[in-house]
N, C-alpha and C positions, 0 to 999 in steps of 0.2 A: 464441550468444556469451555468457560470462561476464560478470558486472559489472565487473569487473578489466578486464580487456580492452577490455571498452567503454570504459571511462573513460581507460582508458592513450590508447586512441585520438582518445577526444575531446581531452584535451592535448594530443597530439600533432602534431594536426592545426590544432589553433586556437593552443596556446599552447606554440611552440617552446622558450620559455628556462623554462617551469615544466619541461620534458621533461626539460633538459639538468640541470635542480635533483633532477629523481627519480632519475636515473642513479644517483644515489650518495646515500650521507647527509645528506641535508638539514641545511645551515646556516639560521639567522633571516635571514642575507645571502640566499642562494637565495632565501626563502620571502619577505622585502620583494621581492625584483626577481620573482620569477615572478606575484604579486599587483600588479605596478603600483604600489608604495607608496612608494617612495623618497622623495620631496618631501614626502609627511607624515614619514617618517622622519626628519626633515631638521628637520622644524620641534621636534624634543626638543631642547632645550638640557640642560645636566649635569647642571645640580639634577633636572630632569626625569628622567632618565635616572634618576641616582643613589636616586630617592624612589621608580619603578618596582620597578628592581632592588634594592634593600636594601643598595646601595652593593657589591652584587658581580660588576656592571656596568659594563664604560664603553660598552656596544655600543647606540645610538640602535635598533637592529632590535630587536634582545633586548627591550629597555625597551616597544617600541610593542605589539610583538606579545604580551609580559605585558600593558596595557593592554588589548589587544583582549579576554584570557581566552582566548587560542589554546593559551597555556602559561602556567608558574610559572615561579616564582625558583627552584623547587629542580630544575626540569628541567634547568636550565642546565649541572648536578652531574653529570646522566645521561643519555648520547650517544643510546642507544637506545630511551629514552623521548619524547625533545627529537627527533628525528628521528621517528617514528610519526607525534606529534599533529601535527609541521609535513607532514608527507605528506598525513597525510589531511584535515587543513584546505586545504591549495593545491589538493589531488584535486578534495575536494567544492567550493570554491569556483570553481572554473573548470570545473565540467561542468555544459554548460549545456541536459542532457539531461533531468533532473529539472524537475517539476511537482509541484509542493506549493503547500500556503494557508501553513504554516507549523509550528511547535512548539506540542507540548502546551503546552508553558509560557508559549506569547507570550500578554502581556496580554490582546491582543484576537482570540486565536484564534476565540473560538465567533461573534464580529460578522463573520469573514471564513467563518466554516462557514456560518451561517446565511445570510449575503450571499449565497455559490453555490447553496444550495439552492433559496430562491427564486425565484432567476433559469436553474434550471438547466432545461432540456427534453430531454425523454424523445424516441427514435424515433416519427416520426409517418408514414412511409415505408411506404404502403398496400400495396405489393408486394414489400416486404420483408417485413412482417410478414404476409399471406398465404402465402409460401414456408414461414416457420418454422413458422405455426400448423399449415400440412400436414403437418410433422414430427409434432406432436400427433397431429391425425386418422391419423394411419398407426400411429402407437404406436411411433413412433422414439424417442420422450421425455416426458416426462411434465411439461417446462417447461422455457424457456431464459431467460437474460436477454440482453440487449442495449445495449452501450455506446458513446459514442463514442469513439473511440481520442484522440483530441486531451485526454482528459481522463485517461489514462494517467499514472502518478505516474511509472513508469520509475525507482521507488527500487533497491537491491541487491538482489538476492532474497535472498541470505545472510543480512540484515537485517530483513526486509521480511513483516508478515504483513498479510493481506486480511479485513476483516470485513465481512459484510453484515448489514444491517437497514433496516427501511421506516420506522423512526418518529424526526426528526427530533432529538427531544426525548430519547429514548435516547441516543443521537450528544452532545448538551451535557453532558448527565451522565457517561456515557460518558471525556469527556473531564476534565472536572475529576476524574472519581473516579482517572484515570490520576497525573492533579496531584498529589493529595494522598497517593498512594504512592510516588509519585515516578519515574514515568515522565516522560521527555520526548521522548521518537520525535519524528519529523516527521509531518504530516497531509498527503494529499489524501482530499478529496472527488470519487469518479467517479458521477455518477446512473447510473443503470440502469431500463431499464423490464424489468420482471419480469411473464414470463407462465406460466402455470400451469394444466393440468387440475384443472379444477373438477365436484365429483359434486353430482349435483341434492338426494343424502340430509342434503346440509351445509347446506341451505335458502339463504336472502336471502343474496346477497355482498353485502359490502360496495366492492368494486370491480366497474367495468366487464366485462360478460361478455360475449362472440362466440360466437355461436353456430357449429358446424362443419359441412361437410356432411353428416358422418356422424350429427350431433345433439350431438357429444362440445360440450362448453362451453369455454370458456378464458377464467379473469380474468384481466386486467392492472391490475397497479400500480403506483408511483413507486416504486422505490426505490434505496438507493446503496450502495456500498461505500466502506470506509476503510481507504486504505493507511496502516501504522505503517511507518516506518522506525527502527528501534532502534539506541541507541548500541553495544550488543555483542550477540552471539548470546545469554549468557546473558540479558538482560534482554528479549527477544526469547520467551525459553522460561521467564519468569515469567510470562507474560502468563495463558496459560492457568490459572494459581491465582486471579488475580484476576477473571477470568472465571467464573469456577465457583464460586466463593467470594459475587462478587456480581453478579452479572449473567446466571446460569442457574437458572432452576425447579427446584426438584426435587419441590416439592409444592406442591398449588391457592392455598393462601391464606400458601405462605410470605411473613416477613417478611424486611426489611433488604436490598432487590434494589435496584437501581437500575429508574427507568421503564421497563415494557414489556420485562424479562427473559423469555426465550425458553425453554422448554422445550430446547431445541437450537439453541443458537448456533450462529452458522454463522464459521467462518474458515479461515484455510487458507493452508496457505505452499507456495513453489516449492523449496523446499530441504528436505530431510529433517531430519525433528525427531523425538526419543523422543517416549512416550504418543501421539504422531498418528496416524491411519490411511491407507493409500493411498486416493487414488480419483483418474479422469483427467478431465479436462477436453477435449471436442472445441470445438476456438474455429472459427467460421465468420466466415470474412472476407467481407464486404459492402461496399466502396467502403472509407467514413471510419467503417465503424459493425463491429463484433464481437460475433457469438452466444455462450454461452458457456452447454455443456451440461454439466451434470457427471453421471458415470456410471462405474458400476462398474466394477473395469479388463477384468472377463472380457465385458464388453460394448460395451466401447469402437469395436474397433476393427469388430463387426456394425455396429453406429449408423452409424459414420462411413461403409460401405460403401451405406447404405440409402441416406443424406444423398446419396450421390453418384451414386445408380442416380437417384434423382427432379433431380438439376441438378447434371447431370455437370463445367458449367464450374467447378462453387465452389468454393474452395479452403478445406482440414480441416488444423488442426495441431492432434494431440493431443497433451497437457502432462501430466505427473504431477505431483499435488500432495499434500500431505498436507496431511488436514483433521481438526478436534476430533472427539471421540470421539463425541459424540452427535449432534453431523451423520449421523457416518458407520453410525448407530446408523439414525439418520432415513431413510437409503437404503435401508433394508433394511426399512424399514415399522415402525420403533418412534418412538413417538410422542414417546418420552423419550430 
């Protein structure tokens, strides 16, 4: 199902008279009554009003919702501008289907990143993660990760890219370097426990290893993804210059990265973007928790048939995603 569609639903369902406001062009009248605002509305008197609008005003709605920053005074001028931002301000305010910590830009975004990581826990589900790791020893996959679905952003996908990385302190940089370009997306924080084929020639892990029956190894380790939700697709498909620009290796001792830059970032969107590469995703359902294999697409759907010969009950939905170049550079065994 579409994000559009979901969202029209969730209104629809929850919030009858915002429904009856999207039908047609949104007034500030619609957008106060399908927000519940009236009684603040109510409390503008004229000067108020008048000092909002620039005196080209007398509408109490007009006046509050320029206070909130939902719109201008000069939208007021243009039906089809002034309709948009009140759509998808009443949209996004009443789907109450999204999970986020908050905006790049809020004050105290990284006290509220940091706050979840902390507290966040990884699958500890001994017969869970015996299933997958048998994916390994068979040579189904070469690593999966594992999330809890409750920790799902559920942003637009049209909007929406996914980053992964293990190191916390990336993630704060990360975010203010967004700041000071001037992104402001939305954030969730999902942890993930990340497991991964481990070769003996790459000596001491630093994380936990299991040993397999067949001898094969698997580290696991904490790590999370972050959903952006972007204001527009284009600011959505800037993201990758900034990435590349500061936040990817391209040589041992470059300078000017942000902490713990990756050879091969890793991100990836569910909607098709220029410069991206395909690759699929088989997501295995597990109760409240989701595997999440990514694989080449001419291999996808062998994997998912393996998956299903060793536990026939589990249910496989594979996703096309496109992912940064050098991930998809990394599938294919290049280090850069």
């Amino acid at each position: 199902m579409n994000s559009k569609l979901l969202k029209a639903l969730v209104v629809a369902t929850m919030f009858p008279i915002a429904t009856q406001a999207l039908a047609a062009d949104m007034t500030t009248q619609q957008a106060v009554k399908a927000l519940k605002l009236q009684e603040l509305a109510l409390t503008f008197d004229q000067a108020k009003v008048a000092k909002a609008t620039h005196h080209k005003s007398k509408s109490q709605d007009d006046a509050l919702l320029i206070d909130m920053n939902v719109i201008n005074v000069n939208d007021l001028n243009h039906p089809a501008v002034l309709n948009k931002k009140l759509s998808n301000f009443v949209t996004d305010q009443l789907n109450t289907t999204e999970n986020y910590l908050g905006n790049v830009d809020d004050e105290n975004i990284i006290e509220r990143l940091n706050y979840a990581w902390q507290n966040a826990h990884v699958i500890q589900h001994k017969q869970t993660l015996n299933l997958l790791n048998s994916f390994i020893d068979k040579g189904y996959t070469t690593g999966y990760n594992v999330i809890n679905k409750s920790d799902l952003s559920h942003f637009s996908p049209k909007l929406m890219l996914r980053y992964g990385h293990d190191n916390i302190q990336h993630a704060t940089q990360l975010i203010y370097l967004m700041r000071t370009e001037g992104f402001d997306p939305k954030v969730q924080l999902t942890p993930k426990s990340s497991a991964y084929l481990y070769l003996a020639k790459w000596g001491k892990s630093s994380d936990p290893l299991t040993t397999l029956p067949s001898g094969k190894m698997v580290a696991t380790s904490k790590e999370y993804n972050l959903d952006f939700e972007f204001k527009t697709p284009q600011r959505k498909a800037e993201f990758m210059d900034l990435i590349n620009r500061y936040a990817k290796k391209d040589s041992k001792d470059e300078k000017g990265l942000i902490f713990q830059a990756w050879w091969q970032p890793f991100y990836r969107s569910y909607t098709p973007m220029k410069r991206y590469k395909v690759l699929m995703e088989n997501r295995i359902e597990m109760g409240q928790y989701e595997a999440q294999l990514m694989v080449l697409p001419e291999k996808a759907k062998a994997q998912a048939e393996h998956i299903k010969d060793v536990e026939k009950n589990i249910h496989i939905n594979t996703i096309k995603t496109w992912v940064n170049p050098s991930f998809y550079r990394y599938m294919h065994g290049d280090y850069k």
